[in-house]
N, C-alpha and C positions, 0 to 999 in steps of 0.2 A: 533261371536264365532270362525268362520272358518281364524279371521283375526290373532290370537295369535296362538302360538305354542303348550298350552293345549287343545286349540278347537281341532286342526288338531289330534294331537297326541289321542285325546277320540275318535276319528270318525274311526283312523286309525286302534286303538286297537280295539273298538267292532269289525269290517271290521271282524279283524284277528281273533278274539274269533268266529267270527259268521260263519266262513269256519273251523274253529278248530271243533267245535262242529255239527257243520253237518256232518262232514268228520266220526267223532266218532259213531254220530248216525247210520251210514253202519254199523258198527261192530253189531252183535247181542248181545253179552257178555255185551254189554253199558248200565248201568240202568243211569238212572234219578240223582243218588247221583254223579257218575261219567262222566255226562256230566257236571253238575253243577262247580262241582270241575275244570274238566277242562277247562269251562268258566273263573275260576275266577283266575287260574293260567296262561292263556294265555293272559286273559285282562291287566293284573294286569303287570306282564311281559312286553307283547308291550307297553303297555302304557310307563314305565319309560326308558323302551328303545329311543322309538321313542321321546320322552319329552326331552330326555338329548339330542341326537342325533340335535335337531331342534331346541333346544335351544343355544348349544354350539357351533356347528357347521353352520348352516345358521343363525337365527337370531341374531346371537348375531354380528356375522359379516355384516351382512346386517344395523343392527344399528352403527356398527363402519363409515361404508361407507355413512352411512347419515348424519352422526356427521360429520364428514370430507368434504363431500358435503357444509355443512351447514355453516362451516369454511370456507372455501373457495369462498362462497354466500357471506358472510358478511365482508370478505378481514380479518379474523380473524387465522392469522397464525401462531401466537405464539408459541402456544404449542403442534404442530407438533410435532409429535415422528418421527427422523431421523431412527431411529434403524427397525421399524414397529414391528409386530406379528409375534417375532421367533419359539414362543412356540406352535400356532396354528395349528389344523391339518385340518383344514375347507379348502373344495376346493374352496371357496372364498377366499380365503387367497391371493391368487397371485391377484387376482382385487384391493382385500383391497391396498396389498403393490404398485400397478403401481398408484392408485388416491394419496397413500401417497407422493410415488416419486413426482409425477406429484405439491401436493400440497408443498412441500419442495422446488421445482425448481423453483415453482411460488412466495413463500416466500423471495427465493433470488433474484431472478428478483424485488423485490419489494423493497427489501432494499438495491439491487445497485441503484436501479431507484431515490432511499431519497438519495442516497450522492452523485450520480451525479447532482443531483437538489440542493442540499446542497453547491457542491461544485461550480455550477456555479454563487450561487446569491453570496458565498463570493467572486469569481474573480471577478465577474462587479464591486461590491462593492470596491476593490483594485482596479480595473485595473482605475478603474472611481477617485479613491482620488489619485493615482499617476499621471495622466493624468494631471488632476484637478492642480496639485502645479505651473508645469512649465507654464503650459499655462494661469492662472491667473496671475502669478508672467511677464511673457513679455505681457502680454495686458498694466497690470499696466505702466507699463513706456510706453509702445508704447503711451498710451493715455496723460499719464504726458506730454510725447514732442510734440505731436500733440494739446496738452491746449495752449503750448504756451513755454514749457520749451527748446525746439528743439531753440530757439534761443540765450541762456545764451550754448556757448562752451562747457564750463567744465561740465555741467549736463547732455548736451547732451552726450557727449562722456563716463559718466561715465552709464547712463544708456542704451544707447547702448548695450557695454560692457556687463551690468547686463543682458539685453534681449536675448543677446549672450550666457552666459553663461546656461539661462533659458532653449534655444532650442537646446544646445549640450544634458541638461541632459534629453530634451525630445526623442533625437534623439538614445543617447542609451540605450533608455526607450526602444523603438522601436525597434530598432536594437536588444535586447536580449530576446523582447519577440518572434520575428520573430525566431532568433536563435532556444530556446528552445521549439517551436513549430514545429519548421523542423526538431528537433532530436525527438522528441515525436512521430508523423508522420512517422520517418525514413526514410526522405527526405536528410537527411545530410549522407553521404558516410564520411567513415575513410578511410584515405591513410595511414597502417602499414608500417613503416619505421625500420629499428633500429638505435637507438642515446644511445646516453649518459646520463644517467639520472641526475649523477652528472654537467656536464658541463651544461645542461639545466638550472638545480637549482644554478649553478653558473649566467646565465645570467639574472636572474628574481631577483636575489639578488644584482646583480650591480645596477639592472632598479629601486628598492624600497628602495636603501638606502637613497637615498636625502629625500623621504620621512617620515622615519623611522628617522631620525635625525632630523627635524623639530617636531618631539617630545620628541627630548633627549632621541633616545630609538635606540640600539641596536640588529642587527638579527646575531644569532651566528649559521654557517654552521657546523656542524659536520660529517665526515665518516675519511672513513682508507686512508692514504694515500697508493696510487700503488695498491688499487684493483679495480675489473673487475664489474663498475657501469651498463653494456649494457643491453640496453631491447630494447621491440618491440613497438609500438606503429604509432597512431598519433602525430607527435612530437608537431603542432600547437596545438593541442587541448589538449595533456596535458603542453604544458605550459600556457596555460590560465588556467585551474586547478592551478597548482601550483601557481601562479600571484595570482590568486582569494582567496586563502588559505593563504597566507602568507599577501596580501592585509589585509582580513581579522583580522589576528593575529595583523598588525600593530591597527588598524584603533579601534579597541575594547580592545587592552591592556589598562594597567594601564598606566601614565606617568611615565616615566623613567625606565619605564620596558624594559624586554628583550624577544625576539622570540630566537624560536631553533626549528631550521632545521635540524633534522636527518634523515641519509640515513644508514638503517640495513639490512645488507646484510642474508638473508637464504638460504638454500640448492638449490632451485629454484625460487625463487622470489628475490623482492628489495621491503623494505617497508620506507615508507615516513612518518616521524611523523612530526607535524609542533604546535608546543607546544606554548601560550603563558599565561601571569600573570596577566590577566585580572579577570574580574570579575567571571568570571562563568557563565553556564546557566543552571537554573534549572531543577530538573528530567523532569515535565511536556510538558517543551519546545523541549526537546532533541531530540522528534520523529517528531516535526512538524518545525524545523530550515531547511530542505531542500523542503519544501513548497513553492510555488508561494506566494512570498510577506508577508509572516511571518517575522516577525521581533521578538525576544524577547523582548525587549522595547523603542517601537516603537519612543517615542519621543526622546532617544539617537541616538536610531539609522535614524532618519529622522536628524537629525542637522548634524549626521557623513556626510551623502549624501549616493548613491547606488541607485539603481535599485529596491535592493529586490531578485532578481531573480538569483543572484550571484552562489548560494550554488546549486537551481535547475538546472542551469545549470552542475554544478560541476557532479553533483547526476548523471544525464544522457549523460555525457562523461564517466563515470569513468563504468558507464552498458555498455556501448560500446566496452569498453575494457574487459567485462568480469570479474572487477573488483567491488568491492564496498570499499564507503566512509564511517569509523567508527569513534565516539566521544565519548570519555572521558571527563567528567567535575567534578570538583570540585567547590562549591559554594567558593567566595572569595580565588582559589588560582587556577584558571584557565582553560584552556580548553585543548584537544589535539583531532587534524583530523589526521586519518590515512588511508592510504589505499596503496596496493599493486598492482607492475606490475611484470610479467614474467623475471626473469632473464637470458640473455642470455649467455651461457657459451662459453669462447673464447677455438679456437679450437689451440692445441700446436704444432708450429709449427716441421716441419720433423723431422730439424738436432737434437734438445731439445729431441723431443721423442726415438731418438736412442739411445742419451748420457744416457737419464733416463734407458731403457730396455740395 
């Protein structure tokens, strides 16, 4: 009886009716009807007092916090109220709200803990089937010529070659996972320089034409001519951005298409759009294209060649700079990468600013 908040509350009120009535009895004026009366007006009183009081205020929060308790027992955290009990005026209320806090923080710790676990069984999963190509692919022939074919010249020399080719693209397998693990880490240091942003994009466009023309396709530069292209940066490492981006553009257009490389000048900035007439990639894929070894489809993109890791890299140069990488796609009419560096304003020189003023 004494375990619910009506037990309490009946023991609490007679308590008070039975000191009410005593109290009365000192009076001499007090008959019998008017003790009575006063009993049942004192009882009647404490009691729905003390009943709301113990109801609304401790028990009821007492049972939120065991509810919460019991959620947090069973790993059950779903339906956590971030907001807690604003309306409460129960001086349990501040326990209620720190177990709620408490169960909320333990919520997220639970569900970064799923997608860092998440996230590591699909890198083994990748890191294991790119690993997997080159190194199957040079055993094969090492063991072809070690059957017996190391003796016919021309076999031997052509899969040499292929073995060769197998462990360049194992090596800068290597090479760019190591990379974008020392920028992750923040082991890699930027050397801020300032360059030219356009003459950079001039020399990455000398470097990809031969390639770009073995598919009958065309990169068209655009900016102003005699304006002021100057920014700040790592120059190495945004020209492998840019390389990587325009790479891209060629290597996943259409045939006979065309890239465009544009340079637009703003008040303070230089933005880089690097446009091509490719396929497109769809909504779904859009957020997860600078992911470790995402491919959108992946059997095109494994015959293209790459790494995979191109775009991540890209992703955590361009943080570095303070900057970020944004995409536009259209299904069947192509894609565009953009992203922005600081523009440097050239300072004018003496004699000009006299003639000006």
């Amino acid at each position: 009886m004494l375990s619910s908040s009506r037990g309490i509350s009946f023991v609490l009120a007679l308590a008070t009716s039975a000191l009410v009535v005593a109290f009365l009895s000192l009076i001499e004026e007090s008959t019998l009807i008017i003790l009575l009366v006063a009993w049942g007006v004192s009882f009647s009183s404490a009691y729905i007092l003390m009943s709301f009081t113990l109801d609304f205020l401790v028990f009821k929060e007492i049972g939120n916090i065991y509810t919460l308790l019991e959620k947090i027992q069973r790993k059950d955290l779903s339906e956590i109220n971030e907001k807690g009990k604003k309306t409460s005026i129960s001086p349990l209320r501040k326990i209620n709200k720190v177990i709620n806090s408490y169960a909320i923080a333990r919520q997220k710790e639970i569900e970064t803990l799923q997608k860092n676990e998440e996230f590591r069984r699909e890198f083994i999963a990748d890191i294991s089937h790119e690993l997997k190509t080159p190194i199957f692919a040079t055993q094969g022939y090492i063991h072809t010529l070690l059957d017996g074919a190391i003796d016919d010249k021309a076999v031997r020399m052509r899969f040499l070659k292929r073995a060769a080719k197998s462990l360049d693209s194992l090596d800068v397998l290597v090479q760019d996972l190591l990379t974008l693990n020392q920028m992750e880490s923040g082991v890699v240091k930027f050397n801020f320089t300032e360059f030219d942003l356009k003459d950079l994009l001039l020399e990455v466009i000398d470097q990809l034409e031969h390639k770009a023309s073995k598919r009958d396709m065309k990169i068209n530069f655009e900016y102003e001519e005699g304006k002021n292209y100057l920014t700040t940066g790592d120059r190495p490492k945004i020209y492998r951005v840019c390389q990587n981006l325009i790479v891209n553009a060629v290597k996943y257009n259409d045939e006979k298409g065309e890239v465009h490389v544009t340079l637009k000048l703003h008040k303070n900035s230089i933005q880089l759009d690097i446009k091509d007439d490719g396929p497109g990639i769809p909504p779904e894929d859009i957020k997860r294209i600078f992911e470790r070894f995402y491919r959108v489809e992946k059997s095109r993109s494994k015959e293209k060649g790459g790494t995979g890791l191109g775009l991540a890299i890209v992703k955590h140069i361009l943080e570095g700079h303070k900057s970020k990488i944004s995409v536009t796609s259209t299904l069947g009419k192509g894609s565009i990468f953009s992203f922005s560096l600081p523009l440097v304003k050239k300072n004018i020189p003496e004699e000009k600013l006299k003639s000006i003023t």
